[in-house]
N, C-alpha and C positions, 0 to 999 in steps of 0.2 A: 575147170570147175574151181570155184572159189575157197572153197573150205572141202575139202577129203570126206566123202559118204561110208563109214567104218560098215561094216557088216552086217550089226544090229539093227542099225537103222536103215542100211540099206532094203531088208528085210520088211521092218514097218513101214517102210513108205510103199515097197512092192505090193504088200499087201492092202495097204490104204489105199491105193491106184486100180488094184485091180489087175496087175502085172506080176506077170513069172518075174521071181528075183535074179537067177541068170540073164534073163531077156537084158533087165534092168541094166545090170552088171555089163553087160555088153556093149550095152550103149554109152553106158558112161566112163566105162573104158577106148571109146573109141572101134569098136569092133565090129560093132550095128549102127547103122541108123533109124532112129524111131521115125515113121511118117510123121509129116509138116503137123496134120492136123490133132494127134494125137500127144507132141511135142506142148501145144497150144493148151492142150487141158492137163499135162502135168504140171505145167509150170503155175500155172491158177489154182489147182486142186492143192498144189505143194506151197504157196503162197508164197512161189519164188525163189524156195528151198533148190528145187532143181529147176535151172531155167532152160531152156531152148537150146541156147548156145552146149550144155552140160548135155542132153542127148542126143543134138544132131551136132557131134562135134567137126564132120568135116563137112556138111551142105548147111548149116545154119547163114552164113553168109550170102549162100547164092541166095536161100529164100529171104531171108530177113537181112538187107543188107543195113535197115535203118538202126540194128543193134552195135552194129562197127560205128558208125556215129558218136552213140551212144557211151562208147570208152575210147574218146579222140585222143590220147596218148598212146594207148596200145593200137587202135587205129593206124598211126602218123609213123611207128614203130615197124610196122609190119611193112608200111609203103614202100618205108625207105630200105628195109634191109631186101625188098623184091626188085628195087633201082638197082642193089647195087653198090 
């Protein structure tokens, strides 16, 4: 995640969403993963606020791998320390 979601606003985006705040919290701690397609309308409803990558933090790749692309330094970064 880009910039740190404090608890206030964790809360207001939870409730913007439509989403339990713990749910929330889980995900964006890494603990849950929200489904593909539910991921798809936070990240549009938040305007980006929280994207994809922020709550499928360990299958965001498998499904979207066109977002690794997307940040070809941290991309080329991950490659190389999986090389080795």
């Amino acid at each position: 995640m880009a910039t740190p979601i404090r608890p206030p606003e964790r809360q207001q985006l939870a409730e913007q969403l439509g989403l339990n705040e713990q749910y929330l919290y889980q995900c964006l701690a890494g603990l849950r993963e929200m489904g593909a397609k539910e991921a798809v309308r936070v990240e549009k409803e938040t305007g980006g606020r929280l994207t994809r990558r922020d709550v499928c933090t360990k299958s965001w790749r498998d499904l979207w791998p066109e977002l690794d692309a997307a940040h070809p330094k941290q991309a080329r970064a991950k490659r190389a320390a999986k090389a080795g």
